[in-house]
N, C-alpha and C positions, 0 to 999 in steps of 0.2 A: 488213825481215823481223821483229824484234825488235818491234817496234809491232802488226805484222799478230799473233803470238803473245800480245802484250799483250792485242788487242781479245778474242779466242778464248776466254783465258783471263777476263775478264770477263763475256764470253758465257755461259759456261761458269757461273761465281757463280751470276748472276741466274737462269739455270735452275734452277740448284740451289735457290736461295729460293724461287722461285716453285712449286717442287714442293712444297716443305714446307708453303708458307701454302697453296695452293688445295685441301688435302684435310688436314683437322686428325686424322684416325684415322694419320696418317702421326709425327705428334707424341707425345709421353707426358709424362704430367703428375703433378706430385709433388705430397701431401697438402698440404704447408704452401708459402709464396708463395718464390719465386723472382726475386731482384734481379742480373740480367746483367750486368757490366761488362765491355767489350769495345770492341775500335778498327776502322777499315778498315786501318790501320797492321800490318805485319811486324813486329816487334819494337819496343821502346822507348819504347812510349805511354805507360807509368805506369802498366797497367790491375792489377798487385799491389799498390804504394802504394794507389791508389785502393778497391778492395777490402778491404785493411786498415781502411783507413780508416771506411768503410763500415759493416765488419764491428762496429769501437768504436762508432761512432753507435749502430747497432741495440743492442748489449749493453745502450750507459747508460740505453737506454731499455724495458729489462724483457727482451729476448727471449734464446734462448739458438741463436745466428747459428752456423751451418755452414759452411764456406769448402770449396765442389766444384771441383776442380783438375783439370787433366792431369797436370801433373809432370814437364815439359818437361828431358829430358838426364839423366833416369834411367838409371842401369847396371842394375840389376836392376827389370824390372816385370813382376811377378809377374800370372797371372790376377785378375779377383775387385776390390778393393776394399782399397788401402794404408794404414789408419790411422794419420796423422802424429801426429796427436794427439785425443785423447779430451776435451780441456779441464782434462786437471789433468795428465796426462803425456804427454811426450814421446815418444812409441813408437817413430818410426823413422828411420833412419841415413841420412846423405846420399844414400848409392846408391838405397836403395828411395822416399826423398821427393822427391829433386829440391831444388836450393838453395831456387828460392822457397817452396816449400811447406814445407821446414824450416826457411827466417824466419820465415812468419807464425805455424808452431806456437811457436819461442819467443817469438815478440813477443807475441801475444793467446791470454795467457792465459784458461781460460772458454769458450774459442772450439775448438769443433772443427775437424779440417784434415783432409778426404777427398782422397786422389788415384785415380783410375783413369779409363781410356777410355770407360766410359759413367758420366756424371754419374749419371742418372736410379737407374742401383744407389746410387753414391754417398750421393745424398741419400735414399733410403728407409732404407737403413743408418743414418744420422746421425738418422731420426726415428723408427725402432722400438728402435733401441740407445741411441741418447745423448738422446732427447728434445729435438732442433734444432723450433725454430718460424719459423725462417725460412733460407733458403739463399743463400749470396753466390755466384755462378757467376763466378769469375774469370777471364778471355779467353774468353769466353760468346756476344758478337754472332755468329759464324759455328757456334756450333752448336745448330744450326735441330732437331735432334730433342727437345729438351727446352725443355717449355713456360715463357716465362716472364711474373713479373707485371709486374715493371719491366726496362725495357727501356735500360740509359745507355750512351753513345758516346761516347767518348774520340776529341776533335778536335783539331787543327794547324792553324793555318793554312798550313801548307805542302802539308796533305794536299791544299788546293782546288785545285793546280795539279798534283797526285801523277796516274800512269798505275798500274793495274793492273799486277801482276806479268806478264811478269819486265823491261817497261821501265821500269815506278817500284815502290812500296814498298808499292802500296794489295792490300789482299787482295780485296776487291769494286770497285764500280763505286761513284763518291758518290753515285748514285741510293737506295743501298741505304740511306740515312740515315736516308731520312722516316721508316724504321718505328720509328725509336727514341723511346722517350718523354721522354728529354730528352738534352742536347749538353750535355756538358763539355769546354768548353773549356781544351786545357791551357798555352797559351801568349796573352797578349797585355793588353789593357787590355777594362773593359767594352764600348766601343763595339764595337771587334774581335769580341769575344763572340756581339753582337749579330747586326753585319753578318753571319759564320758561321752564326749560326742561322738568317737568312734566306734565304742560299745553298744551304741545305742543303733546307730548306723544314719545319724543328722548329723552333714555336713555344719551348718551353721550354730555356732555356738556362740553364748555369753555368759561374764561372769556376772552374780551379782552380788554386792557389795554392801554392808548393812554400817551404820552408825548412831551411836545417839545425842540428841541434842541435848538444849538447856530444857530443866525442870520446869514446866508450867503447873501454878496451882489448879488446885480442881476447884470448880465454881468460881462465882464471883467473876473481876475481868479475867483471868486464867493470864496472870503476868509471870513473868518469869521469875524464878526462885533460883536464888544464888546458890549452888550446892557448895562449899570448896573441895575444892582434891583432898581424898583420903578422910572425907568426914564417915561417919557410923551413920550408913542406911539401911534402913527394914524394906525388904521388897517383898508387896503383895501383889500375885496375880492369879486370873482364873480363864486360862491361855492353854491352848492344845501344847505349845513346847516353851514352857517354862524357865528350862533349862541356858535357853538363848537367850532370853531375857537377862537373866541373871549373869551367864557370859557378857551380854553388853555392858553393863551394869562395870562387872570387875574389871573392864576393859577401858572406860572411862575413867578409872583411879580412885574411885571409892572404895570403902570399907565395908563390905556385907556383917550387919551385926545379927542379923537374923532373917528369914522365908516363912512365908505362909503362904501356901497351895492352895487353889480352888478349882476345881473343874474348871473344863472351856464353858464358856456363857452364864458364866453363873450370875444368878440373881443375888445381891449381896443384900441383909436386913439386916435389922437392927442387932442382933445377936451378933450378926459378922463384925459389925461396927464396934461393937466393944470387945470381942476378940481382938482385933486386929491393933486397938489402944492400948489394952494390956499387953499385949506381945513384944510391941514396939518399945512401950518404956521398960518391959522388964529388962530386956534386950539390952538399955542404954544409946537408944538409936538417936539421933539428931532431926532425923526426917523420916517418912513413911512414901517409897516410890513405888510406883505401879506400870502398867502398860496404856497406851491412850483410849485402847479399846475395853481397859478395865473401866477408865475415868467418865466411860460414860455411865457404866453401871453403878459409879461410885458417885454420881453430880449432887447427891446431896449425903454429906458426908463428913461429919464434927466428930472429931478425933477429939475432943478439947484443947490441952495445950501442944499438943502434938500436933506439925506442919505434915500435908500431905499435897505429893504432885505427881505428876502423871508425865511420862519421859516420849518425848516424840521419837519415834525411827525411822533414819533419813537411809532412804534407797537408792544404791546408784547401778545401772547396767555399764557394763565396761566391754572393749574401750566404748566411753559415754559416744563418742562422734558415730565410727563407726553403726554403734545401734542404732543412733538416729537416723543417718543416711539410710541403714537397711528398714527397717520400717515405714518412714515416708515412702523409700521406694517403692515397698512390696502395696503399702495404698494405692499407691500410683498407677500401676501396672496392670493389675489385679482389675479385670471387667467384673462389673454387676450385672445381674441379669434380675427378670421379672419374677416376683417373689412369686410361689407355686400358689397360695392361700391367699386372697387378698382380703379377707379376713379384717373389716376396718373396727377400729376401738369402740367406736360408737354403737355398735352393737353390744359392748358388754357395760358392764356396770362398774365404772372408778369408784374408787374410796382411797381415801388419803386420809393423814392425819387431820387435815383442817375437813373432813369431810365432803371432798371431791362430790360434787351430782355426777349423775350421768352423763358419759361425753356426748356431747352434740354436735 
């Protein structure tokens, strides 16, 4: 039965695509170019990391990049257009950003952070108010109403044997690949890479490549914390793949003395917080490490005598030149046309954290 639901829902996808590509007045299209990062993947691809990521690339190289979000575990979403950040401040509070959209506003700085249900306002917003020249669409591949110019898919090798929802993890059918313009691949060695690309049937591949940094305390200036190799860490997250985390974690030369789980997005309280004390010391732990997208849900958070920080994860596409020549390129290349809906902002209603008026 579960299978027979699997195919349906598949069924179901490809229809859906296929509506959107065979009549492009169905699409709307934003002034400046649009770089998709998205998975067939439910949760835990890496498509934030990689967007960040992205988002640095395009900065170093002159443009002023927009990151169009949903905002995924919001308590408060407002109609209209959330501005997390403007590129020099912060504007809005966890409930109205959503954790990851209030990482990437403190991490990239310069960098605006839109969240709302239609991109396509989002990004006219971010180019008649903040002067954005180019837009990073974070978890993007499945939404076909907004036109994009690069198209990237965040792959697994595990997704090649994955069934569509609800008997495996894939949101589409792997058919839905081909259209992407290029594959990143997030787990394996080059050949792997390869072999992926040619299953999929995209020529152009990368791999990518995950690390972690030095410990940042949570709160306060958020300075670095000296772990040494091979000390006793408690790792707590509440992260769709947990698992990778903690891979990074044993991978850096630490000692896992013990894990505590949490859903993805979890809201952490005062209960969690002394869970999470006791665990640690019973454990014999030296430090309490997390993910940075826990620390934000963690920003106020007294372990007592017990240190806790928050491990940054450093993404690199490979080979790094390569990527970047193809990218610029495909910017470059890649005509814009006159968006279908001209749809201006000033029609709907802003709200932000600092309480946006109405655009005018």
């Amino acid at each position: 039965m579960i299978r027979t639901v699997s195919a349906l829902y598949g069924t179901v996808a490809a229809w859906r695509r296929q509506w959107y590509e065979s009549d492009t007045t169905r699409r709307r299209r934003l002034a400046r170019p649009v770089v998709s990062v998205g998975s067939l993947r439910v949760g835990g691809s890496g498509k934030t990391p990689i967007a960040e990521h992205i988002a640095r690339l395009l900065q170093a190289e002159g443009h002023r990049p927009a990151i169009l979000t949903r905002g995924y575990a919001r308590r408060l979403a407002p109609d209209g257009v959330t501005v997390v950040s403007d590129g020099a401040t912060v504007m809005a509070t966890l409930d109205t950003a959503g954790d990851e959209p209030l990482m990437l506003a403190r991490a990239l700085p310069g960098v605006g952070v839109f969240v709302g249900a239609d991109r396509h306002l989002s990004g006219c917003l971010a180019e008649r108010r903040f002067g954005a020249t180019v837009h990073v669409l974070d978890d993007g591949f499945q939404h076909l109403e907004l036109v994009r110019d690069v198209d990237l898919l965040l792959v697994s090798e595990e997704d090649l044997s994955d069934r569509p929802l609800p008997a495996g993890r894939l949101r589409e059918r792997l058919e839905s690949a081909k259209v992407a313009d290029a594959v990143l691949v997030t787990a394996g060695y080059d050949t792997a890479a390869d072999r992926i690309g040619r299953a999929l049937g995209v020529a152009t591949v990368f791999r990518v490549t995950r690390t972690i940094g030095a410990p940042r305390e949570i709160g306060g200036a958020r300075e670095t914390v000296v772990v040494p190799y091979a000390s006793r860490v408690f790792v707590v997250t509440g992260i769709a793949r947990p698992d990778r985390f903690v891979a990074d974690v044993v991978a850096a030369g630490w000692d896992i003395a013990g894990t505590l789980t949490f859903r993805d997005h979890h809201r952490f309280d005062g209960r969690d917080i002394r869970r999470i004390a006791a665990a640690a010391k019973a454990a014999a732990a030296a430090i309490v490490l997390t993910t940075e997208k826990d620390a934000v849900r963690l920003a106020v958070c007294d372990l007592g005598d017990m240190p806790i920080a928050s491990v940054p994860l450093n993404i690199g596409i490979e080979p790094a030149g390569k990527f970047r020549a193809w990218l610029l390129a495909e910017l470059h290349t890649k005509d814009t046309k006159d968006t279908k809906d001209t749809k201006d902002p000033k029609d709907w209603a802003l709200r932000s954290g600092s309480r946006y008026p109405e655009v005018r």
